[in-house]
C-alpha positions as CSV (number, residue, x, y, z in Angstrom):
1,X,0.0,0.0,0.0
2,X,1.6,3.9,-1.0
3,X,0.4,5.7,1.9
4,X,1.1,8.9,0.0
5,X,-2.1,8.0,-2.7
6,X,-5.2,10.3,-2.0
7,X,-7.9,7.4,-2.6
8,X,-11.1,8.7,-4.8
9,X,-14.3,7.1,-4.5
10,X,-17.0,7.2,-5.8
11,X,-20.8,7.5,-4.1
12,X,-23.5,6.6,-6.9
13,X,-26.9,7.1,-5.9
14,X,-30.0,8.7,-6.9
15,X,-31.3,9.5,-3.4
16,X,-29.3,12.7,-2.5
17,X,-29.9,12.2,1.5
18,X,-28.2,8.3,0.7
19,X,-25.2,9.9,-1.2
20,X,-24.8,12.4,1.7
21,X,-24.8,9.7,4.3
22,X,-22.1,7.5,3.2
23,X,-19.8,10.7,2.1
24,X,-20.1,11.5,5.7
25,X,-19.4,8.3,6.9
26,X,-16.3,7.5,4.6
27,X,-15.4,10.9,5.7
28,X,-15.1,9.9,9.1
29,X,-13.0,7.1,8.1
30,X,-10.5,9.5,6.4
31,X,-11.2,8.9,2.7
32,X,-12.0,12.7,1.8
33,X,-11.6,12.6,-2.2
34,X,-15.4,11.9,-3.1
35,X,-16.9,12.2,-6.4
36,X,-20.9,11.8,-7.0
37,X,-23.0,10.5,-9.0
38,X,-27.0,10.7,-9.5
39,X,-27.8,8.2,-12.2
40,X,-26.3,5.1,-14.0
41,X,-24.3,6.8,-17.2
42,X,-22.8,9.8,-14.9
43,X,-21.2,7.1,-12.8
44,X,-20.2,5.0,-15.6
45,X,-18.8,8.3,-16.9
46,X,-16.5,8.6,-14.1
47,X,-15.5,5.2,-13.7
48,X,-14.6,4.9,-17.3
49,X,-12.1,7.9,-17.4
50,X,-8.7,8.0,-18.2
51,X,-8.1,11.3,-15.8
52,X,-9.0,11.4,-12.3
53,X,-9.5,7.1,-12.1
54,X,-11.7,5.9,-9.4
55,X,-10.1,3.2,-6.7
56,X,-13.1,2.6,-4.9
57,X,-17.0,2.9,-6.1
58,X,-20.1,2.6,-4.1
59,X,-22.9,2.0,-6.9
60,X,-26.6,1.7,-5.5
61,X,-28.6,-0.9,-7.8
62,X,-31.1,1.1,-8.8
63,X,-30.8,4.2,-10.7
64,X,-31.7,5.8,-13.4
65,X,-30.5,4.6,-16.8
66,X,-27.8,2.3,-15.8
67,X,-28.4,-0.4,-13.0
68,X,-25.4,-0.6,-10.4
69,X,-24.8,-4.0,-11.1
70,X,-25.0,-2.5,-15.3
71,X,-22.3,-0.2,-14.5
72,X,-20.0,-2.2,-12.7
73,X,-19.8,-4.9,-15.1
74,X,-19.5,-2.6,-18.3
75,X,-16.7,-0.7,-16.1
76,X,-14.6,-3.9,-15.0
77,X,-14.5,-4.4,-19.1
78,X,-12.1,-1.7,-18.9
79,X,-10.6,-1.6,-15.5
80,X,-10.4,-5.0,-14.1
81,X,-9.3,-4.0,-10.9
82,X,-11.6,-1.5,-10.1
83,X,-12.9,-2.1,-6.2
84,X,-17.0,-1.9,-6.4
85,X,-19.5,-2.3,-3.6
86,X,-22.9,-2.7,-4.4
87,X,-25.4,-1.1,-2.4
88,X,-29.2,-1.5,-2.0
89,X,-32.5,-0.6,0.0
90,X,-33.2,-4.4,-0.8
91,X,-31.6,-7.6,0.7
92,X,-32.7,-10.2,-1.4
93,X,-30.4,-13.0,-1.9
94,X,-31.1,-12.6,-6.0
95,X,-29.6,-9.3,-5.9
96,X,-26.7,-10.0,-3.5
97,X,-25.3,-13.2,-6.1
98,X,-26.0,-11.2,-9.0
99,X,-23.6,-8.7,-7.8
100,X,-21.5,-11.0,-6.5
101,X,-21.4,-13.1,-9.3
102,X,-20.7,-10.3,-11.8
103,X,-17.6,-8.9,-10.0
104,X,-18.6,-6.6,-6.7
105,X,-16.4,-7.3,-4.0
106,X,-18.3,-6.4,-1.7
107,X,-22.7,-5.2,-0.7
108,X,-24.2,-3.2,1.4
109,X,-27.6,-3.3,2.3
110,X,-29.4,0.2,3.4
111,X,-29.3,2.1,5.4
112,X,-25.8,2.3,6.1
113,X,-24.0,1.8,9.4
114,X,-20.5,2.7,10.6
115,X,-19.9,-1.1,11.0
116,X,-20.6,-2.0,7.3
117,X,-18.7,0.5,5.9
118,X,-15.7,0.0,7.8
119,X,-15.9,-3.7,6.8
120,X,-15.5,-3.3,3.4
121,X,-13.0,-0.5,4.0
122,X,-10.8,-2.8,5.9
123,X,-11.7,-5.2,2.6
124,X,-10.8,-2.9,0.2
125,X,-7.5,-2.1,1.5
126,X,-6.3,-5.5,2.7
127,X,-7.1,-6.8,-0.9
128,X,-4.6,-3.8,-2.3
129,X,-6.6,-0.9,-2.1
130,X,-4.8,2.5,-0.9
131,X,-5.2,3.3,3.1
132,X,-6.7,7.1,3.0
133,X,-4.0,9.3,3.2
């Protein structure tokens, strides 16, 4: 891990009280570089971009245009490695393997608690992610 890298993740969600939430939460835990998104192509957008790449992408199932679990896999076409959690009002096992199955690494059911996000924090940077700087 560089402890020098400035993580940036990304919060994709069309409920702007959800996004708010877990940018305050992964605040608290010291990643500060936060880019938003409100609907499926905007987060694909930024996940697909050769400037500014993403390390870490929080992508809520269902938004507009683009599902979460559409923009993860058409993003992992181009970068592999990309870390994506997939979150959701909605527990279902169907929706958790189909994440799983398609490449997330990790989901989070809503609403969020400090617990879950700093599980798949600690995930994301024991599997090679970059600890906040």
């Amino acid at each position: 891990m560089s402890a020098g890298k400035q993580v940036r993740v990304l919060v994709a969600d069309d409920e702007g009280t959800m996004r708010n939430l877990l940018s305050s939460m992964l605040r608290s835990c010291e990643y500060g570089d936060i880019r938003f998104a409100n609907d499926g192509q905007s987060a694909l957008d930024q996940l697909v971009s050769e400037t500014d790449q993403i390390d870490l992408a929080f992508l809520d199932i269902d938004m507009p245009g683009y599902s979460g679990i559409e923009v993860m896999t058409l993003a992992l076409q181009r970068r592999p490695n990309l870390f994506v959690v997939i979150v959701s009002g909605f527990s279902a096992v169907e929706n958790v393997m189909a994440a799983l199955n398609a490449g997330a690494r990790g989901f989070i059911v809503k609403p969020y608690n400090t617990k879950k996000i700093q599980d798949v924090l600690t995930k994301f940077e024991r599997e090679g992610g970059v600890a906040p700087k």
